[in-house]
N, CA, C and O of each residue as an XYZ file, in Angstrom:
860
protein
N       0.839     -1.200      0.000
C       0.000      0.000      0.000
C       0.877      1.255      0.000
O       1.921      1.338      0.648
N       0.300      2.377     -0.895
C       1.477      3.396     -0.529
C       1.024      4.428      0.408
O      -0.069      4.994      0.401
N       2.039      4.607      1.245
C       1.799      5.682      1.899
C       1.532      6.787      1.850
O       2.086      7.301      0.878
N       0.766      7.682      2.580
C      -0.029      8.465      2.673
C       0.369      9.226      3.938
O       0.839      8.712      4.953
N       0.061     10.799      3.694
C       0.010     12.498      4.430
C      -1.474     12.521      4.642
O      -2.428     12.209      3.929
N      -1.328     13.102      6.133
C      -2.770     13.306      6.666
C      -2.410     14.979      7.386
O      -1.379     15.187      8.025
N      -3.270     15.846      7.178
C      -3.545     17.209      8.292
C      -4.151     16.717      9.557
O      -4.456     15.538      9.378
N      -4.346     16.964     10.317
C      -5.114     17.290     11.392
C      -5.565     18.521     12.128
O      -4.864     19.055     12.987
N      -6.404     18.830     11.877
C      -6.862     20.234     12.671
C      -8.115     19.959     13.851
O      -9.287     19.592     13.771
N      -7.137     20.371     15.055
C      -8.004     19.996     16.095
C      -7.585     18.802     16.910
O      -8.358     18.081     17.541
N      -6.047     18.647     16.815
C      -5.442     17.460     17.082
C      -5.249     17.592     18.775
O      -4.527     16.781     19.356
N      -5.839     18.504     19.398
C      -5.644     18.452     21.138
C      -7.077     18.167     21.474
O      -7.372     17.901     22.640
N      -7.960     18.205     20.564
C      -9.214     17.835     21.016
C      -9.533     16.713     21.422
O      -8.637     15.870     21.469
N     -10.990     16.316     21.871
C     -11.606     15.428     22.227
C     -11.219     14.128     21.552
O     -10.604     13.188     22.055
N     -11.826     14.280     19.970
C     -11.927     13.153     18.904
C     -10.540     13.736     18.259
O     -10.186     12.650     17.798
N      -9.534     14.584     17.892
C      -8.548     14.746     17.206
C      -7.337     14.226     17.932
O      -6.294     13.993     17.320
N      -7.468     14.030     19.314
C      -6.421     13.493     20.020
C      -6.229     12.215     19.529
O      -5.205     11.819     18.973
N      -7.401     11.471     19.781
C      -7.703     10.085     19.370
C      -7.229      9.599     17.940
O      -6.821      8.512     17.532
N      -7.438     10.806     17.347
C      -7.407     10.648     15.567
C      -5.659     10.836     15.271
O      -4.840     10.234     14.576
N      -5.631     11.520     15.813
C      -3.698     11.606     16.198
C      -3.493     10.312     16.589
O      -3.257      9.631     15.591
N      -3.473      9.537     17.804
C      -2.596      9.014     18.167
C      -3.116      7.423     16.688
O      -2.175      6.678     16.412
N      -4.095      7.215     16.175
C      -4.554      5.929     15.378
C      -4.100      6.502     14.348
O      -4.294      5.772     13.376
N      -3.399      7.802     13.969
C      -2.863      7.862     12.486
C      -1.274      7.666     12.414
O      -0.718      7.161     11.438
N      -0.553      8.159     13.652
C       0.651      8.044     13.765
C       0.588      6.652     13.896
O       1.260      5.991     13.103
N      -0.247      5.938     14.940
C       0.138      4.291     14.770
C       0.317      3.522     13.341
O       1.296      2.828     13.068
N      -0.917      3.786     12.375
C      -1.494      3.453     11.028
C       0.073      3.377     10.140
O       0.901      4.282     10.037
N       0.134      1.950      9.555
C       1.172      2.182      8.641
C       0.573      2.603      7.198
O       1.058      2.539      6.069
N      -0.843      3.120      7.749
C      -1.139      3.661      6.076
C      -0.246      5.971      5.897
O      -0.082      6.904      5.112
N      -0.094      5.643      6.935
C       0.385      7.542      7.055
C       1.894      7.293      7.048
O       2.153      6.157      7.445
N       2.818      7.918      6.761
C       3.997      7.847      7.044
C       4.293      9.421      7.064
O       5.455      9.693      6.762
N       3.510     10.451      7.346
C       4.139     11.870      7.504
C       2.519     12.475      8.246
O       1.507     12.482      7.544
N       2.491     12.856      9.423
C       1.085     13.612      9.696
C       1.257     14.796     10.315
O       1.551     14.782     11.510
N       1.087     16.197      9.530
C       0.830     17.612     10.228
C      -0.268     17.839     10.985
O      -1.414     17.449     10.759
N       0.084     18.418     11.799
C      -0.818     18.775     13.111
C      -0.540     20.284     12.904
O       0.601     20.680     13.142
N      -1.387     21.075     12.524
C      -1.513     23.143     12.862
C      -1.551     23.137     14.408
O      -1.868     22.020     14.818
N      -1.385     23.800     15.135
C      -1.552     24.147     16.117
C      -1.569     25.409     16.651
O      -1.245     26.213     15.777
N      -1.835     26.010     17.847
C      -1.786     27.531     18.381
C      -0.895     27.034     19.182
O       0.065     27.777     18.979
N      -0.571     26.267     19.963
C       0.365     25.968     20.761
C       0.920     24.510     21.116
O       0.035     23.657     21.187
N       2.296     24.047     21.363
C       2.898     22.766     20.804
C       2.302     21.719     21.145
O       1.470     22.054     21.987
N       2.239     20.204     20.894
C       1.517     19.352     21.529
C       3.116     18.690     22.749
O       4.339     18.816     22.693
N       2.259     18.093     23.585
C       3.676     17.382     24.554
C       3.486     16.091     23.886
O       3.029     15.152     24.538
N       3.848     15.929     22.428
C       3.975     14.755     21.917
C       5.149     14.559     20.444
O       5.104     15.106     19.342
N       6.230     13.455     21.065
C       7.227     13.421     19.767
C       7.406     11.811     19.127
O       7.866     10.775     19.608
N       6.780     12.174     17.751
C       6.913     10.915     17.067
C       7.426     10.981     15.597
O       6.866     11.894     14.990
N       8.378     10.242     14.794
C       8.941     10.562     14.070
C       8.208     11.085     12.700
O       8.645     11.765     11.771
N       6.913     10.498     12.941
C       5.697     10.762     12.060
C       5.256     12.115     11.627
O       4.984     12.636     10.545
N       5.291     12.581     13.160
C       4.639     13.936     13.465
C       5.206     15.452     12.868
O       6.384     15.740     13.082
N       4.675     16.029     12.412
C       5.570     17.492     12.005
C       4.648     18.637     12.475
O       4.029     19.276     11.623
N       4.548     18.877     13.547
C       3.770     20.312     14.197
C       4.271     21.733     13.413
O       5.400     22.124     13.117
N       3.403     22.118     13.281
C       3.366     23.943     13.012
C       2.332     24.493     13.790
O       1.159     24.138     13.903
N       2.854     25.265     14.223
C       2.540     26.542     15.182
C       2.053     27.667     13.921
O       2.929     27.980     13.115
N       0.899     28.165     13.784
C      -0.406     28.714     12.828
C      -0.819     30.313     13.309
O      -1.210     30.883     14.328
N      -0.715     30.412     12.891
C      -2.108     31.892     13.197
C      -3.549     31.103     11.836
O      -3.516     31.146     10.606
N      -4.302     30.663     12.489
C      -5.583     30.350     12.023
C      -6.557     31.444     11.073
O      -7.591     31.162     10.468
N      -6.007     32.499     11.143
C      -6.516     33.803     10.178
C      -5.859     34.040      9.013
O      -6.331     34.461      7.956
N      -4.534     33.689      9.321
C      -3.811     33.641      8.309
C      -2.669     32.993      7.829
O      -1.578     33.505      7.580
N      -3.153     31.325      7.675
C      -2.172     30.107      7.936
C      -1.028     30.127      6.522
O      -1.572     30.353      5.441
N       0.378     29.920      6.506
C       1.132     29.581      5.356
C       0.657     28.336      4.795
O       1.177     27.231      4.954
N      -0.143     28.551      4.275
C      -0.781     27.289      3.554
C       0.379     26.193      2.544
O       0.324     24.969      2.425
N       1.356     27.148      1.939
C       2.716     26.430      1.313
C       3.607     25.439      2.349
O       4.342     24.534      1.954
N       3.385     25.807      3.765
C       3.654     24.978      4.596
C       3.181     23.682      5.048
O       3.878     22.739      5.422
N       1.823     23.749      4.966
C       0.689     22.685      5.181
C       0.303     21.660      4.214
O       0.083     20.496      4.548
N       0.237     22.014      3.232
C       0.155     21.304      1.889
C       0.956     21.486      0.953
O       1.548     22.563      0.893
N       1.179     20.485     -0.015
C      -0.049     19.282     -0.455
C      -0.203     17.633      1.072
O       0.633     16.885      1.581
N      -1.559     17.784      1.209
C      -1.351     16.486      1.822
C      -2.249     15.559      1.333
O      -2.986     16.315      0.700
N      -2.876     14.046      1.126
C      -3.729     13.296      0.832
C      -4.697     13.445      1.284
O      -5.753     13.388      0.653
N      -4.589     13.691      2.579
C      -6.195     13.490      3.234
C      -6.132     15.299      4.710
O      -5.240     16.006      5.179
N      -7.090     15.246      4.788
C      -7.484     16.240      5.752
C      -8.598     15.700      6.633
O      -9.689     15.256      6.275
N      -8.067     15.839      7.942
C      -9.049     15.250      9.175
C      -9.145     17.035      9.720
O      -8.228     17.835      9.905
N     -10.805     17.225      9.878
C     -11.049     18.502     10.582
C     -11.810     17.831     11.604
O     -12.650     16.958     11.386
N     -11.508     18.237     12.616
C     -11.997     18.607     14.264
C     -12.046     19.649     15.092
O     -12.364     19.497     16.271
N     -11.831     20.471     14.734
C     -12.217     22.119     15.022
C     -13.308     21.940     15.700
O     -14.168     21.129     15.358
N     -13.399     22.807     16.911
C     -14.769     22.357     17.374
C     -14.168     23.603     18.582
O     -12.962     23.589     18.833
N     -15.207     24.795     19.388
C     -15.491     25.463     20.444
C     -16.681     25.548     21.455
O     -16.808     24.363     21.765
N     -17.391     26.067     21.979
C     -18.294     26.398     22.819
C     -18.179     27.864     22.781
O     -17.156     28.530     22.625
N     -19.766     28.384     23.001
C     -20.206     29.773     22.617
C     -19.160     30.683     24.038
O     -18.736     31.833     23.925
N     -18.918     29.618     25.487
C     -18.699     30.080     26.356
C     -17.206     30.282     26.441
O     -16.533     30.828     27.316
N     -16.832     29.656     25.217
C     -15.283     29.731     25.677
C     -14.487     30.763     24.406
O     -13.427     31.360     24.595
N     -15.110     30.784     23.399
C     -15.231     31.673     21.974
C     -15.474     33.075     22.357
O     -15.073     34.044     21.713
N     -16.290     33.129     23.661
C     -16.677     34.512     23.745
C     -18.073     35.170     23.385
O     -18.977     35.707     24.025
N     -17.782     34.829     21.861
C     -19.424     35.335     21.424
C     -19.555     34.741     19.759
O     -18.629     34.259     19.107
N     -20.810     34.910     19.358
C     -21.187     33.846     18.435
C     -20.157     34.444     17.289
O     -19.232     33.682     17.569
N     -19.647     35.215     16.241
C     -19.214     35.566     15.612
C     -17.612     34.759     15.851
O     -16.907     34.504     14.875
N     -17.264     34.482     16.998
C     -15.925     34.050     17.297
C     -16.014     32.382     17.145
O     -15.069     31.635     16.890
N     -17.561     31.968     17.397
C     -17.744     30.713     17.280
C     -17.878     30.201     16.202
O     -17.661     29.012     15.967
N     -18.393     31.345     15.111
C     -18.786     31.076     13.926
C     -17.037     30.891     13.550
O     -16.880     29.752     13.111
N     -16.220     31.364     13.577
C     -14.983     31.360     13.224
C     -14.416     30.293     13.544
O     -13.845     29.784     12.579
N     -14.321     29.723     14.491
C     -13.819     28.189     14.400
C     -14.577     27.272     13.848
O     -14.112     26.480     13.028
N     -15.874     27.258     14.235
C     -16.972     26.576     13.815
C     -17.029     25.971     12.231
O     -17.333     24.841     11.847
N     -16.624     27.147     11.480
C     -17.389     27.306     10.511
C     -16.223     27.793      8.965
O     -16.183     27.286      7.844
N     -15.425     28.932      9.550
C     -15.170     29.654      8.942
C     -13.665     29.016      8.581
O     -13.263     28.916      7.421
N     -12.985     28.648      9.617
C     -11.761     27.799      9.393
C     -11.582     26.199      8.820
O     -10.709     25.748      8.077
N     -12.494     25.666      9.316
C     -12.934     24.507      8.587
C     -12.786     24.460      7.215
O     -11.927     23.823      6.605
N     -14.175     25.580      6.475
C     -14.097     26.198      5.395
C     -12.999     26.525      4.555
O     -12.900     26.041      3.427
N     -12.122     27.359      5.059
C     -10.965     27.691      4.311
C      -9.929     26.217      4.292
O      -9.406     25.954      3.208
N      -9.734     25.574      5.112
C      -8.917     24.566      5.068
C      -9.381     23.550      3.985
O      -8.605     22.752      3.460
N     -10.625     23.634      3.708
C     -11.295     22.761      2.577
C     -11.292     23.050      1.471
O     -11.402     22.119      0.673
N     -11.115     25.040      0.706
C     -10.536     25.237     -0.001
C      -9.581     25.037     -0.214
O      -9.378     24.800     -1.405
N      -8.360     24.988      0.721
C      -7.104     25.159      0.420
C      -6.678     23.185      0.091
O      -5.585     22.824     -0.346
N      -7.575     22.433      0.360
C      -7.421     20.958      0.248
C      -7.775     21.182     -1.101
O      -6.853     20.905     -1.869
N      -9.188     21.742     -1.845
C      -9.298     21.608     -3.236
C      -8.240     22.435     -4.160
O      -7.952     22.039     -5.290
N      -7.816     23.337     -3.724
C      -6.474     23.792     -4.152
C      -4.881     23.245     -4.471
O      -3.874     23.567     -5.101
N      -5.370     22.254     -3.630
C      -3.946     21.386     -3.653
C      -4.221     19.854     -3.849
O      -3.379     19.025     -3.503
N      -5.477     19.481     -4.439
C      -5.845     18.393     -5.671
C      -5.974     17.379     -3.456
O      -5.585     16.235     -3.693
N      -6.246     17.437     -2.156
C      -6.396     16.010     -1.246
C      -7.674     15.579     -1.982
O      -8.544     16.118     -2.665
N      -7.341     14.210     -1.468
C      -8.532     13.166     -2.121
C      -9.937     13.462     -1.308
O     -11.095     13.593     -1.705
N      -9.201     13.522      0.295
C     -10.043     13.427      1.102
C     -10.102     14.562      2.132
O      -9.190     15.077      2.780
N     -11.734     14.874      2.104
C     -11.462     15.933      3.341
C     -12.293     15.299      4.262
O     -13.132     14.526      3.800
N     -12.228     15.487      5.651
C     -13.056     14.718      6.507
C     -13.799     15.705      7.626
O     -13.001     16.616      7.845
N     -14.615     15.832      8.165
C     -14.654     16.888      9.135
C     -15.850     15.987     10.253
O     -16.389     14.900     10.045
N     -15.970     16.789     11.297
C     -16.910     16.521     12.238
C     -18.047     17.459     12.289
O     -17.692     18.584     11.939
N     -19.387     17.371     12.631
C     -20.171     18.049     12.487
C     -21.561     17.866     13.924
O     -21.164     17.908     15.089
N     -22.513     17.748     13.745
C     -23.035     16.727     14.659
C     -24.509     16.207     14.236
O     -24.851     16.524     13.097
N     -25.278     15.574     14.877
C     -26.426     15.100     14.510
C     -27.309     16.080     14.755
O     -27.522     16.817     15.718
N     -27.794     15.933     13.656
C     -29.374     16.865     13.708
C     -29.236     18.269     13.117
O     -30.233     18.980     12.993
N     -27.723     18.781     12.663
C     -27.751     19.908     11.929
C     -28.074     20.326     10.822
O     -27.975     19.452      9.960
N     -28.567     21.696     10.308
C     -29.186     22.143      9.475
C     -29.114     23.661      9.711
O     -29.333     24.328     10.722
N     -28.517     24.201      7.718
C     -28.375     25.585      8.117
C     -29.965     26.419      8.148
O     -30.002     27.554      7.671
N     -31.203     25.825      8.705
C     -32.609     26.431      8.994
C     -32.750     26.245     10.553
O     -33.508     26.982     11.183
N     -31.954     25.171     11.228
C     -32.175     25.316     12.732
C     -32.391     26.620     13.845
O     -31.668     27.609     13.969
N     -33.146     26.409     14.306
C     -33.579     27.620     15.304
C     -32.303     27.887     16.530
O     -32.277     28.797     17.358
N     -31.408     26.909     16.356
C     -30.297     26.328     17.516
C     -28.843     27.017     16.676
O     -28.223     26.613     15.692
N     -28.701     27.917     17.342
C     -27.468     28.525     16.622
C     -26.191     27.581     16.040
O     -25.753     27.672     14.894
N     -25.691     26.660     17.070
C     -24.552     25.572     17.104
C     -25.095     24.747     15.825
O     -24.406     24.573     14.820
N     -26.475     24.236     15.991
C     -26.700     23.139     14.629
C     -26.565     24.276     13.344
O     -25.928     24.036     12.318
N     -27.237     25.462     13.591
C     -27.264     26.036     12.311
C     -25.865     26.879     11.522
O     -25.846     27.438     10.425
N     -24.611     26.700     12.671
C     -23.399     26.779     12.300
C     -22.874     25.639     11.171
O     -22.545     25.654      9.985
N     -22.993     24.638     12.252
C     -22.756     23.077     11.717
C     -23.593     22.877     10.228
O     -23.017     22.859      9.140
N     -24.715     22.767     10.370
C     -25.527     22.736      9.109
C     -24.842     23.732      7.971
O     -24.337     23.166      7.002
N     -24.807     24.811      8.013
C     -24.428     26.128      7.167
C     -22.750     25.257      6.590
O     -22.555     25.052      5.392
N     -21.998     24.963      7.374
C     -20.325     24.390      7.051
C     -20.853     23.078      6.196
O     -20.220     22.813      5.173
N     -21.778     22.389      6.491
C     -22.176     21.137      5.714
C     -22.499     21.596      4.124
O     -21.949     21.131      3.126
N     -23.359     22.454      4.155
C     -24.307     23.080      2.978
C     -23.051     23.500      1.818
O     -23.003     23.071      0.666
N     -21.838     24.675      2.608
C     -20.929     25.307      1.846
C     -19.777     24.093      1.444
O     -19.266     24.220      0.331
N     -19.364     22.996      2.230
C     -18.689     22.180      2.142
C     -18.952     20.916      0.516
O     -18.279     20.405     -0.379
N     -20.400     20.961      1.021
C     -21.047     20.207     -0.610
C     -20.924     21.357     -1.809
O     -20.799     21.079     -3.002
N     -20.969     22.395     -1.386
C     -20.861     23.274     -2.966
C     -19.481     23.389     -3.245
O     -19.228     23.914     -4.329
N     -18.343     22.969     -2.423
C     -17.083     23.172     -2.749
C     -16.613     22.114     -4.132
O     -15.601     22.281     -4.811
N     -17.692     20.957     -4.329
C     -17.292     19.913     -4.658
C     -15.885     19.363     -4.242
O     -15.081     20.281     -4.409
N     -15.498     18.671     -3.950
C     -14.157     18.686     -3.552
C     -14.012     16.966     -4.038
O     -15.032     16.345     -4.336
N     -12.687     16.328     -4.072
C     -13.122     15.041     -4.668
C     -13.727     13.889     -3.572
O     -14.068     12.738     -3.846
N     -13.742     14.273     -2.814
C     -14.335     13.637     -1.166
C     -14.456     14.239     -0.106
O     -13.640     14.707      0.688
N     -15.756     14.187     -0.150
C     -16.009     15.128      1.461
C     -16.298     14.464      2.053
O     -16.870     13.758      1.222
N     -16.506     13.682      3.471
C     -17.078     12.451      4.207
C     -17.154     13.495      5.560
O     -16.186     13.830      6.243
N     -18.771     13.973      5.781
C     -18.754     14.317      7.134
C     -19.523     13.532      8.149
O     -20.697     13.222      7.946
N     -18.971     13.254      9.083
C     -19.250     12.438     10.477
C     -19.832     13.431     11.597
O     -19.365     14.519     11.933
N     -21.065     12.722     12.129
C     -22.468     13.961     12.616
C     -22.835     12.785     13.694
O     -23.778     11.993     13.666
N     -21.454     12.974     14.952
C     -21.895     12.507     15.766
C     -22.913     12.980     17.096
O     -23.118     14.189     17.212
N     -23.617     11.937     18.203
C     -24.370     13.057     19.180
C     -23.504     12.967     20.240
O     -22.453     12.344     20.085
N     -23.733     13.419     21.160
C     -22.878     13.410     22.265
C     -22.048     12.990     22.903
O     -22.379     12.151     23.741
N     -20.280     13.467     22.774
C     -19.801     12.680     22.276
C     -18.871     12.221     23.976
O     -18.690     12.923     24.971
N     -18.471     10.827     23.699
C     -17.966     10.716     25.610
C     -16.385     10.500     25.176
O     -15.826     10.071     24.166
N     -15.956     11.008     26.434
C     -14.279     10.807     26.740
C     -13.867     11.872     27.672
O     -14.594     12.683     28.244
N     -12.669     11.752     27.732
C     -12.005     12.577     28.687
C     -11.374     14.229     28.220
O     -10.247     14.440     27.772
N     -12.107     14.938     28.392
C     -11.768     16.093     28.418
C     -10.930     17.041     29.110
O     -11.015     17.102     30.336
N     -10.114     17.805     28.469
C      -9.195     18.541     29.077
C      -9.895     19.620     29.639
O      -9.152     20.373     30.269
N     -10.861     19.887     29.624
C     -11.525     21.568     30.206
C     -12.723     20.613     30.884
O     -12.869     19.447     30.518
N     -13.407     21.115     31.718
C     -14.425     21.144     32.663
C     -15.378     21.986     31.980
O     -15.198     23.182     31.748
N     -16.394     21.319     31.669
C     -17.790     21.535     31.450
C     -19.110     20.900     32.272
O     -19.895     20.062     31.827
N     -19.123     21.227     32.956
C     -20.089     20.878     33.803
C     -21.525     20.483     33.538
O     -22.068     19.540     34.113
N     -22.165     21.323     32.553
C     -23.642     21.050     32.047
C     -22.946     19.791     31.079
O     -23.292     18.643     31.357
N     -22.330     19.924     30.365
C     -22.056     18.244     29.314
C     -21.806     17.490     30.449
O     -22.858     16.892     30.677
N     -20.825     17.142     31.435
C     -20.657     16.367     32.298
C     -21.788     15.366     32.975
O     -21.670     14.203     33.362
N     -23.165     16.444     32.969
C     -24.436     16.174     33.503
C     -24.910     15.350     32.501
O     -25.383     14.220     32.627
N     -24.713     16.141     31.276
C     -25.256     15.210     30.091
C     -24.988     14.162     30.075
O     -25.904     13.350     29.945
N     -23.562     13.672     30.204
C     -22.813     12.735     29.630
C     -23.484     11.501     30.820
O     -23.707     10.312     30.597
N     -23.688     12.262     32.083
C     -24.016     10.701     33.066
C     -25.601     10.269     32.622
O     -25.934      9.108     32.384
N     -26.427     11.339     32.566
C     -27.615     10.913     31.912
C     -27.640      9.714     30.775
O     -28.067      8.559     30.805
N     -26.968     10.535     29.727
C     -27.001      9.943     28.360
C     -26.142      8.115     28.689
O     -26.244      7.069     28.048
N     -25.500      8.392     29.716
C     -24.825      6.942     29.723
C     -25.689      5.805     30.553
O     -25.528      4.599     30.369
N     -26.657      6.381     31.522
C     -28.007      5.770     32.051
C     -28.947      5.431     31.583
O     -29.655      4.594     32.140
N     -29.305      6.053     30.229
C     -29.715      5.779     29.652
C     -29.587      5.225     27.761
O     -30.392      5.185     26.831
N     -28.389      4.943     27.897
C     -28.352      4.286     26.682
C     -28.737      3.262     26.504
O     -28.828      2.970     25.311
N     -29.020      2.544     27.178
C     -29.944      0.973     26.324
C     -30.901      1.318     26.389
O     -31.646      0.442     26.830
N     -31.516      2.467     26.116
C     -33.420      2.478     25.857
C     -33.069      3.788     24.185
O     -33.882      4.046     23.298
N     -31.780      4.268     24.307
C     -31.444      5.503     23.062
C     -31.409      4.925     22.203
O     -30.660      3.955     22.320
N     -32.049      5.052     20.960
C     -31.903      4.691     19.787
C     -30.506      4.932     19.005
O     -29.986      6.044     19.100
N     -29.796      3.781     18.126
C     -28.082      4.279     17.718
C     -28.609      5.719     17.152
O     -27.911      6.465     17.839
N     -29.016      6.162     16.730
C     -29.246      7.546     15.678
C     -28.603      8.504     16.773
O     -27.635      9.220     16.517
N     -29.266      8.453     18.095
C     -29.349      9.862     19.261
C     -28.151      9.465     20.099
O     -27.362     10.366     20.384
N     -27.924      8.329     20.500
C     -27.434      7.425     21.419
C     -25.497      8.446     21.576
O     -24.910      8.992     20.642
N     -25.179      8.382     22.558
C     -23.995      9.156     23.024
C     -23.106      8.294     22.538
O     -23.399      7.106     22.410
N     -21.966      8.756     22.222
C     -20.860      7.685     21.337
C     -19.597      8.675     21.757
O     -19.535      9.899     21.871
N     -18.367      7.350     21.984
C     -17.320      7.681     22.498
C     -16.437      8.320     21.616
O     -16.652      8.033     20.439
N     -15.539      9.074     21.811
C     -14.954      9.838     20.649
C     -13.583      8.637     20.018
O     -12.988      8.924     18.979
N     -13.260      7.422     20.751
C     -12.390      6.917     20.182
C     -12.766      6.102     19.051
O     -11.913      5.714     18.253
N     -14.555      5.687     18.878
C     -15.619      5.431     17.942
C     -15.636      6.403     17.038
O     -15.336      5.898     15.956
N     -15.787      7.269     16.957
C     -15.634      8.331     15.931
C     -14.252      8.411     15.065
O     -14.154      8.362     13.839
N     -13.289      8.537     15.956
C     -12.243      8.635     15.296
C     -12.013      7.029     14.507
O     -11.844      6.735     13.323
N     -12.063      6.538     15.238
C     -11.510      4.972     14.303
C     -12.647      5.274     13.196
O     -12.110      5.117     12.099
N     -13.870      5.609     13.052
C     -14.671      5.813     11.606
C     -14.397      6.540     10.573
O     -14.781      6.446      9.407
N     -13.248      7.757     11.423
C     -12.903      8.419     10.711
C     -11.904      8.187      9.962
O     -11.793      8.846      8.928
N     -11.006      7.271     10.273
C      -9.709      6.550      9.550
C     -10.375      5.895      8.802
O     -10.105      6.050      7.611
N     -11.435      4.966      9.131
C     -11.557      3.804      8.317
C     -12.265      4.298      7.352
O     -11.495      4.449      6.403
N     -13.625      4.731      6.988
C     -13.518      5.240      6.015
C     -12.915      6.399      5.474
O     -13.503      6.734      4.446
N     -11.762      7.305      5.831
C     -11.250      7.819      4.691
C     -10.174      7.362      4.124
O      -9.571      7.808      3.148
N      -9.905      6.244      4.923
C      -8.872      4.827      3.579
C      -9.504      4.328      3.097
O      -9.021      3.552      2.273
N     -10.819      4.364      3.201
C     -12.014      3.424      1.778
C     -11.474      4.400      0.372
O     -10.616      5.283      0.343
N     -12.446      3.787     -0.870
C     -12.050      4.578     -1.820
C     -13.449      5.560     -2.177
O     -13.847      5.617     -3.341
N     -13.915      6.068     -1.441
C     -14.997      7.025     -1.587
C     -14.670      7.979     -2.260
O     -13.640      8.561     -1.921
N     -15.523      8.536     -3.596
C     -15.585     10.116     -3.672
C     -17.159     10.573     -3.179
O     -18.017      9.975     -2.530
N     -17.111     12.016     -3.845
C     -18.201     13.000     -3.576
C     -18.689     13.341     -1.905
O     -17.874     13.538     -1.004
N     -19.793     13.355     -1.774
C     -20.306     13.877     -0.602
C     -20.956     12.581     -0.222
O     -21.671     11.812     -0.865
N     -20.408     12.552      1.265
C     -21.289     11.504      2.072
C     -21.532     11.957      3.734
O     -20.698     12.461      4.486
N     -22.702     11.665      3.976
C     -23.124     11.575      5.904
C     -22.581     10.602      6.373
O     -23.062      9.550      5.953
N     -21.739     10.492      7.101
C     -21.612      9.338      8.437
C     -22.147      9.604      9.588
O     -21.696     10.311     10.490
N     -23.334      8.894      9.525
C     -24.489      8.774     10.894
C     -23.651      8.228     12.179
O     -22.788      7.352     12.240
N     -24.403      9.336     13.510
C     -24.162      8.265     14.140
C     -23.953      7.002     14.555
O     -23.054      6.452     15.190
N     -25.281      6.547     13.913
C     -25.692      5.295     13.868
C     -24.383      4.466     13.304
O     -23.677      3.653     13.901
N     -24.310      4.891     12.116
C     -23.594      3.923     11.024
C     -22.674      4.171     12.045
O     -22.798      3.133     12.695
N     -21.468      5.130     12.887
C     -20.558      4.756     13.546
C     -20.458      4.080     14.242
O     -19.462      3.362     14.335
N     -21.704      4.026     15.207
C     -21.873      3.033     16.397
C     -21.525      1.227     16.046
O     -20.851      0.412     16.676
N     -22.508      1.070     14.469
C     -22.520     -0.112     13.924
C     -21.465     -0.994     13.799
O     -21.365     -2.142     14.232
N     -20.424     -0.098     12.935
C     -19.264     -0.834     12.117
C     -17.937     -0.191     13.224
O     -16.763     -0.143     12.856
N     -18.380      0.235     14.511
C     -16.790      0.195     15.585
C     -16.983     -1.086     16.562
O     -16.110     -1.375     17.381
């Protein structure tokens, strides 16, 4: 098999941590950039970190790579205010997906979540939805977005109302249907490798569900 360059954006996160450490393992990657605002405490011969300004990234630095894993992801509370959310949310994602069709990746991958739509009355889905909508008009030669619900693992920040969520949603998962049902982020990420080493083009949903199924 030949080897393969992966991005990662969002590689200290929840599901990008995860997606980091199963791509550096993967003998399908043999080179993976990680952008960052600040360094990771992680050295593997795989790995090539850059330190970014996200407004205005050296894109000649970043690419060309095969595939692009997005995980970008904030909270309205930690962004500040919606315009700042829309900017990670939405707006960086975005540009990184141009700059993938710019430089011929096969694959772009991103996270999104269940139930979004750019008509939602719910600002967060109608972020998410709106990045879905602009992402399909990019055509790009593969877009595969993954629209998980609530997602479990260990978090570096304290959120307290998800925390609440998360014990609920785990009390009650054998009565949740897979569609709604809370799913672990190391489930996500392994879906996210596995199919974007399938040979997919165009635009596709990865359901919750379907993640829950085939991890």
């Amino acid at each position: 098999m030949k080897e393969k360059s992966a991005l990662i954006l969002g590689s200290s996160g929840l599901v990008g941590s995860e997606l980091l450490k199963l791509c550096l393992d993967s003998d399908s990657y043999d080179k993976i950039i990680a952008p960052v605002r600040t360094s990771l405490n992680i050295n593997h011969r795989k790995l090539i970190q850059k330190t970014i300004d996200f407004d205005i990234p050296n894109w000649e630095e970043l690419f060309p790579v095969d595939h692009v894993y997005c995980c970008l992801g904030t909270t309205i509370k930690k962004a500040g205010s919606q315009d700042n959310f829309m900017k990670v949310d939405h707006d960086y994602p975005l540009a990184f997906a141009a700059a993938s069709k710019k430089w011929n990746t096969s694959v772009f991958s991103v996270i999104t979540a269940v139930g979004v739509s750019p008509d939602s009355k719910f600002f967060y889905n109608q972020v998410k939805g709106k990045l879905e909508q602009n992402l399909k008009s990019l055509e790009l030669i593969s877009t595969l977005v993954f629209q998980p619900s609530l997602l479990l693992g260990n978090r570096q920040e304290v959120r307290p109302r998800e925390k609440f969520g998360v014990l609920i949603a785990k009390l009650s998962s054998w009565i949740t249907p897979k569609t709604y049902r809370a799913i672990h982020s190391k489930t996500v990420a392994k879906a996210m490798v596995t199919e974007t080493l399938s040979t997919k083009t165009g635009f596709h949903i990865i359901s919750n569900k379907s993640m829950h199924e085939t991890n």
